[in-house]
BAKEFI-790191 format. One line per 4 residues: their letters; for each residue x, y, z of C-alpha. Coordinates in steps of 0.25 Angstrom, whole numbers, plus 5000, padded with zeros to 4 digits. Each point is the difference from the previous one (the first is absolute). Layout:
a> X/Y/Z ~ ...
This chain:
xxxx> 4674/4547/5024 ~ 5006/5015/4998 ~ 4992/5011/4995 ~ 5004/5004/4986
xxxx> 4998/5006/4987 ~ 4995/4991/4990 ~ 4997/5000/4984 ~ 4994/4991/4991
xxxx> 5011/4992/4989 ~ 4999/4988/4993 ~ 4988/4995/5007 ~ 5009/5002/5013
xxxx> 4997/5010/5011 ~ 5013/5005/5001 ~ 5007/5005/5014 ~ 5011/5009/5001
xxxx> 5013/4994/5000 ~ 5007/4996/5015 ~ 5013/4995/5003 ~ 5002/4986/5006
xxxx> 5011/4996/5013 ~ 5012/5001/4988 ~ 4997/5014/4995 ~ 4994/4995/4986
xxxx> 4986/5007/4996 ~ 4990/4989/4999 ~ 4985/5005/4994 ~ 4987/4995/5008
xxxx> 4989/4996/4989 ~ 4987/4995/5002 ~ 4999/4986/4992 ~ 4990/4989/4998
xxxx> 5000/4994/5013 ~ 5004/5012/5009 ~ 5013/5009/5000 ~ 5014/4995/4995
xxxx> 5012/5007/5001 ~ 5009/5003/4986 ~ 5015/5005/5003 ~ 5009/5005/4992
xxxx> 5009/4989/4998 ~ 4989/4995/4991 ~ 4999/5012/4992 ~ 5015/4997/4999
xxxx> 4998/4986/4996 ~ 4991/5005/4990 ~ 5009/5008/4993 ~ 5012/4990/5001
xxxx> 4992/4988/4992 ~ 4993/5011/4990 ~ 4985/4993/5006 ~ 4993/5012/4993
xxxx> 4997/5004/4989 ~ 5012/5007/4996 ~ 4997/5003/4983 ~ 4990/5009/5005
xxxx> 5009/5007/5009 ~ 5000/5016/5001 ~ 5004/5012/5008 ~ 4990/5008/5008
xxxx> 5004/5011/4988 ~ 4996/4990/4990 ~ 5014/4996/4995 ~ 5001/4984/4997
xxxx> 5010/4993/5007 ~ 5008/4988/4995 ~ 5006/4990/5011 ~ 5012/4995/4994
xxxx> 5006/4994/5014 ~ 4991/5005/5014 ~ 5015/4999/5007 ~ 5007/4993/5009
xxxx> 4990/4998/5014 ~ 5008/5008/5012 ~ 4996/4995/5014 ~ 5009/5009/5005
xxxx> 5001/5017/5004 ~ 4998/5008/4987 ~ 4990/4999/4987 ~ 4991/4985/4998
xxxx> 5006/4997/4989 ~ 5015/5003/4993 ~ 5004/5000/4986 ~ 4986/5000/4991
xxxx> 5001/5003/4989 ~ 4987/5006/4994 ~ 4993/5008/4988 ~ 4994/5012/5001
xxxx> 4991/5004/4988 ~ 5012/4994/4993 ~ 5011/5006/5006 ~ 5010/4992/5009
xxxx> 5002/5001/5013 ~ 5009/4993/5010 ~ 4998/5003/5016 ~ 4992/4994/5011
xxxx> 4985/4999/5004 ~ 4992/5002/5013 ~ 4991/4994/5005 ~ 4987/5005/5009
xxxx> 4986/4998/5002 ~ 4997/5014/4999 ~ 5007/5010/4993 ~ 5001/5009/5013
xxxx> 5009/4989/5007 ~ 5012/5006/4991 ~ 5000/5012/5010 ~ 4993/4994/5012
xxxx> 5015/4992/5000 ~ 5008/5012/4997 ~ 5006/4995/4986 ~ 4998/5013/4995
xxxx> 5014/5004/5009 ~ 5005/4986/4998 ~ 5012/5001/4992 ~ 4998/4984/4996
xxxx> 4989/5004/4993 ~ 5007/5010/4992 ~ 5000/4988/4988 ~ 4985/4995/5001
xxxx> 4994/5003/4985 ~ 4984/4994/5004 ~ 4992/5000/5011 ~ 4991/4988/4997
xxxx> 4987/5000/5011 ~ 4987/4992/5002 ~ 4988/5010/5002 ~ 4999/5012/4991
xxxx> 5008/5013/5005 ~ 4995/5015/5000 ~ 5012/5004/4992 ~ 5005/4995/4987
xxxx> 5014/5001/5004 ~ 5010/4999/5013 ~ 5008/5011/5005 ~ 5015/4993/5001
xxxx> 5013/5007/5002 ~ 5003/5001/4985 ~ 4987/5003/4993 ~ 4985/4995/5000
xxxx> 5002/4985/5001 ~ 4988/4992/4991 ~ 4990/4992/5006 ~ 4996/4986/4994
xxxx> 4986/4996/5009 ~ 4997/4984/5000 ~ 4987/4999/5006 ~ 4992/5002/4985
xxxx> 5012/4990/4996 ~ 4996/4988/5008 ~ 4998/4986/4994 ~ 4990/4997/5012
xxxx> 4995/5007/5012 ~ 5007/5004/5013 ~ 4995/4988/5008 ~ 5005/4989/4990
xxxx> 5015/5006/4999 ~ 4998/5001/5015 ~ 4995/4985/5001 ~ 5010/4995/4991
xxxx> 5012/5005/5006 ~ 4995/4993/5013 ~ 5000/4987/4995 ~ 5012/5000/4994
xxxx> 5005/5003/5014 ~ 4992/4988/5005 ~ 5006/4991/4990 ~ 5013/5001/5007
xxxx> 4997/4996/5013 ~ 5001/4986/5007 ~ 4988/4990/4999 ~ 4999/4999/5016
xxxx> 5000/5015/5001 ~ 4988/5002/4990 ~ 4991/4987/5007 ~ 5005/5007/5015
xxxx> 4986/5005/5002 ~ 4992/4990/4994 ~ 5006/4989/5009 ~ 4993/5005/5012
xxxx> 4986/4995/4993 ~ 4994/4987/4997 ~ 5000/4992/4987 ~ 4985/5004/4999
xxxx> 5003/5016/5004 ~ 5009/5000/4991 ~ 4991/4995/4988 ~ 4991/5010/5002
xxxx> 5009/5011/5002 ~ 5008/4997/4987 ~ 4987/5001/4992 ~ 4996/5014/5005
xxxx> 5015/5006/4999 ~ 4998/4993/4986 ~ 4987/5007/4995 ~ 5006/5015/5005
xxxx> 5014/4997/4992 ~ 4989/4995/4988 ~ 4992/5012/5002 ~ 5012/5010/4999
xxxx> 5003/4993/4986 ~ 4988/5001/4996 ~ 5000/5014/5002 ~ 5013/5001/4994
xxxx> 4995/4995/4986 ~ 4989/5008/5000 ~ 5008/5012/5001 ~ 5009/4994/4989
xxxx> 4988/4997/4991 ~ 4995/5015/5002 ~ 5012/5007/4996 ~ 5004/4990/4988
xxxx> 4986/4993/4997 ~ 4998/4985/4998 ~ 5012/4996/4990 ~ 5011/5009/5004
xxxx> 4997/4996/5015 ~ 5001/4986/4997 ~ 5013/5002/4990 ~ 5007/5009/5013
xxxx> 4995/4989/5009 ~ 5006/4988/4992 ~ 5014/5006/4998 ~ 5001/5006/5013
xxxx> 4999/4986/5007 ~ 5011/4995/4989 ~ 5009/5009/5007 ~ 5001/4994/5012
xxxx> 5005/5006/5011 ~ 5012/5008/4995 ~ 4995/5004/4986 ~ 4984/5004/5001
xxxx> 5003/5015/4999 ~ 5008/4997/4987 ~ 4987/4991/4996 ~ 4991/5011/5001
xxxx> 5009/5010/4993 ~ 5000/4989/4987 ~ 4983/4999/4999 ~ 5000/5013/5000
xxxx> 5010/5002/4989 ~ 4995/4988/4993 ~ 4985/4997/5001 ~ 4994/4988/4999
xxxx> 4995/5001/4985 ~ 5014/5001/4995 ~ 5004/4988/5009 ~ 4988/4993/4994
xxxx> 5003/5004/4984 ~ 5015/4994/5003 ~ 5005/5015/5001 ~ 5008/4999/5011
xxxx> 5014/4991/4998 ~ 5004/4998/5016 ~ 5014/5000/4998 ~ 5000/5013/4997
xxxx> 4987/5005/5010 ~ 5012/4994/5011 ~ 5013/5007/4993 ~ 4993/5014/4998
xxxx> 4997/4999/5017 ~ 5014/4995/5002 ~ 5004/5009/5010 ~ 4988/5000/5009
xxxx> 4998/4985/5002 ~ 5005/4993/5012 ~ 5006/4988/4998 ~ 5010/4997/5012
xxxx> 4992/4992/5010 ~ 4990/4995/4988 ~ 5001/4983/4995 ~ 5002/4997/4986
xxxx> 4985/4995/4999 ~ 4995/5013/5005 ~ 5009/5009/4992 ~ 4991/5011/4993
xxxx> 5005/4995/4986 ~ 4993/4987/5001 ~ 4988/5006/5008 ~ 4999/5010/4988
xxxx> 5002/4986/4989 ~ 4990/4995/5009 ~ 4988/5010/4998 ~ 5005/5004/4985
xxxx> 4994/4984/4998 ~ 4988/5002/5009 ~ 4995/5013/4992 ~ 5005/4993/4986
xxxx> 4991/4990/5003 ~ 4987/5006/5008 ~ 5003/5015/4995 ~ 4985/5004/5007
xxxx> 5003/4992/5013 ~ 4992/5011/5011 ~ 4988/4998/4991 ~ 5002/4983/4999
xxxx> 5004/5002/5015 ~ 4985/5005/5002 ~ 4993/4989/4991 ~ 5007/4990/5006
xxxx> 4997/5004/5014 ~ 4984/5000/4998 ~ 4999/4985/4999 ~ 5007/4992/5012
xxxx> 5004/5011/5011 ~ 4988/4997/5009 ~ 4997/4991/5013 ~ 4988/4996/5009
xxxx> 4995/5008/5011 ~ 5005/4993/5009 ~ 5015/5000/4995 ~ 5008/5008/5011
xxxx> 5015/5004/5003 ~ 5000/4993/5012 ~ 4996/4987/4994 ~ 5012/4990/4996
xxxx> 5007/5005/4990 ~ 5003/4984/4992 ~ 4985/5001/5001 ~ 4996/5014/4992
xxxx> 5011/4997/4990 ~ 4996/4986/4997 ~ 4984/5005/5002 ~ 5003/5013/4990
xxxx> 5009/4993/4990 ~ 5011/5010/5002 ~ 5010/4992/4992 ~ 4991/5000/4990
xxxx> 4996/5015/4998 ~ 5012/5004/5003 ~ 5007/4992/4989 ~ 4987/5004/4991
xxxx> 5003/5015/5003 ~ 5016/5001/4999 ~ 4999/4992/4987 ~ 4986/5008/4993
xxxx> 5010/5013/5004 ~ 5013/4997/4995 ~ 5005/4998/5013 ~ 5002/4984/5000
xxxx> 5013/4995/4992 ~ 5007/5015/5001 ~ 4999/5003/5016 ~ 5004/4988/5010
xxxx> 4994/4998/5013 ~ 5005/5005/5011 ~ 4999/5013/4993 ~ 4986/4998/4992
xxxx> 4995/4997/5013 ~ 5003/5014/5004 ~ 4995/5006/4988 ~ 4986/4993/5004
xxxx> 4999/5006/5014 ~ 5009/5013/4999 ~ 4993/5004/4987 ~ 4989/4992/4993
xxxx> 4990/4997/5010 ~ 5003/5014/5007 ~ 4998/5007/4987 ~ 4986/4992/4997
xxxx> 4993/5003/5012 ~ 5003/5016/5000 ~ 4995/5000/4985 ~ 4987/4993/5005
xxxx> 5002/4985/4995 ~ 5000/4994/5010 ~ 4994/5002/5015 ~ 5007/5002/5010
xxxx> 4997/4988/5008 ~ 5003/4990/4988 ~ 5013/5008/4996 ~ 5006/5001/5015
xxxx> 4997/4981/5001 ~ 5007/4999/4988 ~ 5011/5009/5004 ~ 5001/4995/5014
xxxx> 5000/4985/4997 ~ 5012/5001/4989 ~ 5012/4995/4998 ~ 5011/5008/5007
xxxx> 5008/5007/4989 ~ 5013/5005/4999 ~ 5002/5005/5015 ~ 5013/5002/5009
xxxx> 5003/4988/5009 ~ 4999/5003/5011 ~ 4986/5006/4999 ~ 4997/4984/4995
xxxx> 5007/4996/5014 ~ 4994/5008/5007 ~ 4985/4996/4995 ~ 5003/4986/5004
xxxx> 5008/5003/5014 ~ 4985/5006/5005 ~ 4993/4987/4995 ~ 4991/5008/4990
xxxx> 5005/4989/4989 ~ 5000/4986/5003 ~ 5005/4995/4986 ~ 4989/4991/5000
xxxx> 4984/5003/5004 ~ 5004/5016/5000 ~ 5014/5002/4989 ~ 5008/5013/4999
xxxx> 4989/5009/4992 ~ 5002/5015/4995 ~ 4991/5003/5011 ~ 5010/4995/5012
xxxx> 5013/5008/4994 ~ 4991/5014/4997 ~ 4992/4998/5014 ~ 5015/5002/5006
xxxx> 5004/5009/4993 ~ 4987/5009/5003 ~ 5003/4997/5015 ~ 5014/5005/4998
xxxx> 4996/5012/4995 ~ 4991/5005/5012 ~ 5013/4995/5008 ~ 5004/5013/5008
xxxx> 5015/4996/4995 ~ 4996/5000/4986 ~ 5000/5015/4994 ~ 5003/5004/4986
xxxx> 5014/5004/5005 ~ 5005/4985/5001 ~ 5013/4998/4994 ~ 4998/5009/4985
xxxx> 5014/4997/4996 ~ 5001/4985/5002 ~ 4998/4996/4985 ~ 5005/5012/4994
xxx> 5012/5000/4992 ~ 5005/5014/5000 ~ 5002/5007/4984
């Protein structure tokens, strides 16, 4: 690994940025599990679906910026994004943004003598800048910074942008490696990629829960995985505006939550039952009817979340869900929270291992080791199909002794990820539908 200055971020040691084969600068960061690499297509990304939290947005001067439209995404020569229209301290303004890592990079790539930068109105970065404002060809050019902006940590943005990549590959191109083991190999191998993808969520709740506490956590959590794929920026942006207590109060009218965030939600690649209206229907009847659900989910998770010492991962997964009664708890669970009746599986199911056991184990409710069986031995949620497929092509699931479990599809997904052709970059702009 090159020598480089370092600083510490948000919990990341922080390289200095690099550039990859295609000229785009791309930040080396020390994460969880080693160093992962953040490019500046993501950052892009970021801007482009608002995945921050854009009410608190202000200048490097102090100004506050409103973000009528971010602009139309350029993946050409010139500016990052055309045509945004944006509010500064109240005043309109009408130009393009650019986009770095580093507020430096605006010189390092000459735009200062670029006449196609003549018409950018904000320089939006990641890391903090030694200056308040950019030197551009017609006057100081504000900076908007992200980094104290993000919902969730470097690593997570990064990881999430990598499995949205993995979700559009073939199933015989994701099982490729896994073929050349045995049925047993692979067994055991699923069950260890499994526990570092479990860790990671786990570490990315308690993150949550620190910078939210307990309910807010949960509340962020919930509407997030309502979102889906396409619409969990806009899901955070509506627990932050709304909390849960005026949800739980009848406060919030849904209808209107989903036609005061018109313009940002996207819709085009989105089925009728996962439209963000009737998510949003959907969790304005949950709250109604459990209004203190993260603290019923905390009752309810003392009594029943256990198993015997010698309940393993690797054991037959009809056996632990027969042996624990997880059809039982779980139905116990969903309905004590307000889940059962409003939320359908598959998506409850996601709910239960993107965010409810997660979310319990870094608050200290559970251990560990119960927390990680149940995850691993669930049911396999809402996933993409041909991380299903590809589960059952490497013989992991048998559909009979050993059915599809959450375990299986997050165990590939973890092996994917340390995959040398799996990095952030992926393809950013597959499921984005340009303003």
């Amino acid at each position: 690994m090159r020598s480089v200055a370092s600083l510490e971020c948000d919990n990341h040691l922080v390289d200095e940025s690099v550039s990859d084969s295609s000229g785009s600068s791309v930040e080396e960061v020390q994460g969880l599990y080693g160093p992962f690499q953040f490019p500046e297509l993501l950052l892009q990304r970021i801007w482009a679906e608002r995945s921050f939290r854009a009410k608190d947005a202000r200048t490097e001067s102090g100004e506050t910026v409103k973000i009528i439209r971010p602009g139309r995404w350029n993946r050409q020569q010139g500016p990052d994004f055309k045509q945004a229209e944006i509010q500064i301290d109240g005043r309109p303004v009408h130009g393009e943004v650019e986009m770095h890592l580093r507020e430096p990079d605006w010189q390092a790539h000459a735009h200062a003598v670029d006449r196609n930068y003549d018409n950018v109105v904000l320089h939006v970065v990641l890391f903090p800048p030694k200056r308040p404002t950019t030197a551009g060809a017609n006057g100081p050019i504000p900076i908007l910074v992200l980094l104290p902006l993000l919902w969730h940590d470097l690593e997570e943005y990064a990881a999430d942008a990598a499995v949205s990549a993995i979700a559009d590959r073939p199933a015989e191109r994701l099982a490729q490696a896994w073929l050349e083991l045995s049925a047993q190999e692979c067994r055991v191998k699923i069950v260890a990629e499994a526990k570092q993808r479990w860790l990671s969520k786990v570490h990315y709740a308690q993150i949550r829960i620190t910078r939210l506490g307990w309910t807010d956590a949960c509340h962020h959590t919930a509407l997030e995985i309502l979102g889906y794929r396409f619409n969990r920026a806009t899901m955070l942006t509506v627990a932050s505006r709304w909390p849960l207590e005026e949800w739980g109060i009848g406060d919030v009218a849904p209808d209107e939550v989903f036609d005061e965030m018109i313009d940002v939600w996207k819709l085009g690649a989105v089925r009728p039952a996962n439209h963000p209206r009737r998510r949003l229907q959907a969790y304005a009847r949950w709250t109604k009817q459990v209004p203190d659900w993260p603290d019923q989910l905390v009752e309810q998770a003392k009594v029943g979340l256990d198993a015997p010492a010698d309940a393993s991962p690797t054991s037959d997964v009809a056996d632990l869900r027969r042996n624990l009664g997880l059809k039982r708890q779980w139905a116990r669970i969903m309905t004590a929270v307000g889940v059962g009746g409003n939320v359908t599986q598959p998506r409850a199911d996601n709910l239960w291992g993107d965010g409810f056991l997660p979310l319990l184990v870094a608050s200290g409710q559970l251990t560990d080791e119960i927390g990680y069986l149940w995850w691993f031995m669930s049911w396999p949620g809402d996933q993409a199909a041909n991380l299903t497929a590809a589960a059952r092509l490497i013989g992991v699931a048998d559909g009979k002794r050993n059915p599809l479990a959450w375990g299986h599809v997050q165990g590939l997904i973890g092996q994917q990820l340390r995959s040398p052709e799996t990095g952030a970059e992926g393809d950013l702009t597959s499921d984005f539908t340009s303003e």
